[in-house]
N, C-alpha and C positions, 0 to 999 in steps of 0.2 A: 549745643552742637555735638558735643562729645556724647551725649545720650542716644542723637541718630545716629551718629557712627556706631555706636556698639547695637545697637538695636537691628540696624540694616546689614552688621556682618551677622547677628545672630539667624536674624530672616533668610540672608544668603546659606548660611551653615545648614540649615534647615533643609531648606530646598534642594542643598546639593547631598545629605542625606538620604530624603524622599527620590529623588532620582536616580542614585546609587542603589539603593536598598529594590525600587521597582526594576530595575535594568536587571538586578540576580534572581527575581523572582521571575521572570520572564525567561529569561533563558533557562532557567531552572525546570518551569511548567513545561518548554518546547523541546526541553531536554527528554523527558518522561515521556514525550507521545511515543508509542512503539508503533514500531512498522514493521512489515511481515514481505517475505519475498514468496514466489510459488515459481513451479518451474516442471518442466515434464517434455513429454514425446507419446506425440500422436500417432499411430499406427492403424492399419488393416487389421482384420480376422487371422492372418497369418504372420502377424509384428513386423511387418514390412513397412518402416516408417512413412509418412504422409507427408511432401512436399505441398505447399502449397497449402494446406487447413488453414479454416480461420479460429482461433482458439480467441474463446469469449468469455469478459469476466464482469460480472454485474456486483455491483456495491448494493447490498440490499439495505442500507438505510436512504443514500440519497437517488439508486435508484440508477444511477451512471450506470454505461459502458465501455469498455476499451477492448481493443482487439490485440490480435497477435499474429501474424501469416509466420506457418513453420517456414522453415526453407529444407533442402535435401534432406538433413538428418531427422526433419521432423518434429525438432525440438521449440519449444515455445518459454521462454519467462516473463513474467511479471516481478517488477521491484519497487521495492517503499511505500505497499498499498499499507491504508490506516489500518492501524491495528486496533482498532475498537469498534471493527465493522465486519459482519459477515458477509459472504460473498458467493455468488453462487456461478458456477464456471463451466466449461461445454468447448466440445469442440463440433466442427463441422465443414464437410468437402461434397461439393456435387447434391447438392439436396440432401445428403445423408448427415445423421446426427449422430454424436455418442450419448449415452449417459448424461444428463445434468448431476456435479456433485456439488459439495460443499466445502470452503474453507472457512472454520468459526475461528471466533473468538478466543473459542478456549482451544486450539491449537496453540501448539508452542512457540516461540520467537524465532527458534529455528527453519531455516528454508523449509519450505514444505513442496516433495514430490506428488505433484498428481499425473499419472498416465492417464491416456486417453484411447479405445478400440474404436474406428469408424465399420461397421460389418456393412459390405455393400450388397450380403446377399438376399 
């Protein structure tokens, strides 16, 4: 009897190692995912900011979108998009578009400004 008692606390010690030991690597791994903020102001030809754009942002691995509506000031951000994903982003009002640009990878961890021109000429 005394052989399973020490056997079954050995099995238990075991397991509560294994489960310990996987709980730090786990939060460890989810620790390390970076994520990236972006954030900017959509304007006219004459920088008169754009109420009302819808600023768009495409995850070019899985292919998503999400949007953004400025409000008065124009301003739009995005927060805690993956950071091991490129992304490719745009604004647009009234049928008019700006520029498509880029936010990579190898940007910095740091917030990233992008501006955006809508020219409705």
């Amino acid at each position: 009897m005394a052989i399973n008692r020490r056997a079954l606390r050995l099995l238990s010690m075991i397991l509560i190692s294994i489960s310990f030991w996987s709980m730090i690597y786990q939060s460890a791994a989810s620790a390390q995912r970076p994520s990236r903020n972006v954030n900017g102001i959509v304007s006219d030809q004459h920088q008169v900011p754009l109420k009302g754009a819808v600023v768009q942002l495409r995850n070019l691995d899985s292919d998503g979108v999400i949007s953004y509506i400025t409000g008065v000031d124009g301003r739009y951000s995005f927060k805690r998009l993956e950071g091991d994903s490129d992304y490719h982003i745009w604004a647009k009002l009234h049928g008019h578009r700006s520029k498509v640009k880029t936010l990579s990878i190898f940007d910095s961890g740091k917030p990233k400004t992008i501006n955006f021109v809508i020219s409705f000429q």
